[in-house]
N, C-alpha and C positions, 0 to 999 in steps of 0.2 A: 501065947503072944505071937502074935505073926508078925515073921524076919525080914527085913530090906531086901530084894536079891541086889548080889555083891555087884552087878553091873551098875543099879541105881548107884553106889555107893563109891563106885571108880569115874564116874561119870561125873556126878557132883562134884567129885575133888579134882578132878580136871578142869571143869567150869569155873570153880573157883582159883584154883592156880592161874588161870587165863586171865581172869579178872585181875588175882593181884600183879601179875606180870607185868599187865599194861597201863595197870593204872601205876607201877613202881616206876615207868618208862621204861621195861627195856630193851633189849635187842631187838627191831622190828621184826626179826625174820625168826627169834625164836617168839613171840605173841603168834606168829602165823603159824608155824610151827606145831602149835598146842591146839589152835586154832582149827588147821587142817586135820590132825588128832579127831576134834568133835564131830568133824562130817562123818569119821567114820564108825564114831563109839558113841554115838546117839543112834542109830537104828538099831545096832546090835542089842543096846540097853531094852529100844521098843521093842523089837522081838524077843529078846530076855523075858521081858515083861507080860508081855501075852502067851508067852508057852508056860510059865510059871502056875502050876499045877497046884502047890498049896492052899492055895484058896477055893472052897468049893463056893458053888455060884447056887444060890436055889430059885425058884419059878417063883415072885409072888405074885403070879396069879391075880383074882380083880383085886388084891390090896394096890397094886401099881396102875398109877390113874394118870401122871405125867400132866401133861396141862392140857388137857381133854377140857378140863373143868373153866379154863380160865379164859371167858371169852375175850379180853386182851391180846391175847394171842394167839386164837383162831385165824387163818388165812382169811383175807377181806374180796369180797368177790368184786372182782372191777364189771362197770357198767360196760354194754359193748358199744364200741366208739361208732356213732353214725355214719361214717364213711368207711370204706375198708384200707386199709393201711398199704398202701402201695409205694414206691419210689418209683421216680420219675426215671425215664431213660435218660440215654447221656444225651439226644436230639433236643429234650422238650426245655 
């Protein structure tokens, strides 16, 4: 079974303190406080997260098709506009 890393896990329970801190009403400057906290304990957690080496990643290879397949979501080719797209100077 693969493990949380312990940042996901001190992160969350900070977000969540936050949460109930403020919603209990209390001291403004300790909500900001916990607050200012998450600016700095959300990247570390991201980076936590992407150097986190237990997980091996494998190629699949053509099994992964992503939405190649789904013309919905193909970029739509725009018609080119009969005029060329110019802004006017500041005279005209």
């Amino acid at each position: 079974m693969r493990t949380t890393p312990r940042s996901v896990v001190i992160v969350t329970l900070l977000l969540l303190l936050n949460a109930g801190l403020a919603g209990a009403g209390a001291w403004p400057h300790l909500v900001q406080g916990v607050t200012g906290l998450g600016f700095v304990l959300v990247p570390w957690m991201v980076i936590d997260v992407l150097r986190d080496t237990r997980v091996t990643i494998r190629d699949l290879g053509d099994d992964e098709w992503g939405y190649q397949d789904r013309p919905d979501l193909r970029p739509r080719r725009l018609s080119p506009s009969p005029t060329p797209d110019r802004r006017p100077s500041i005279g005209e």
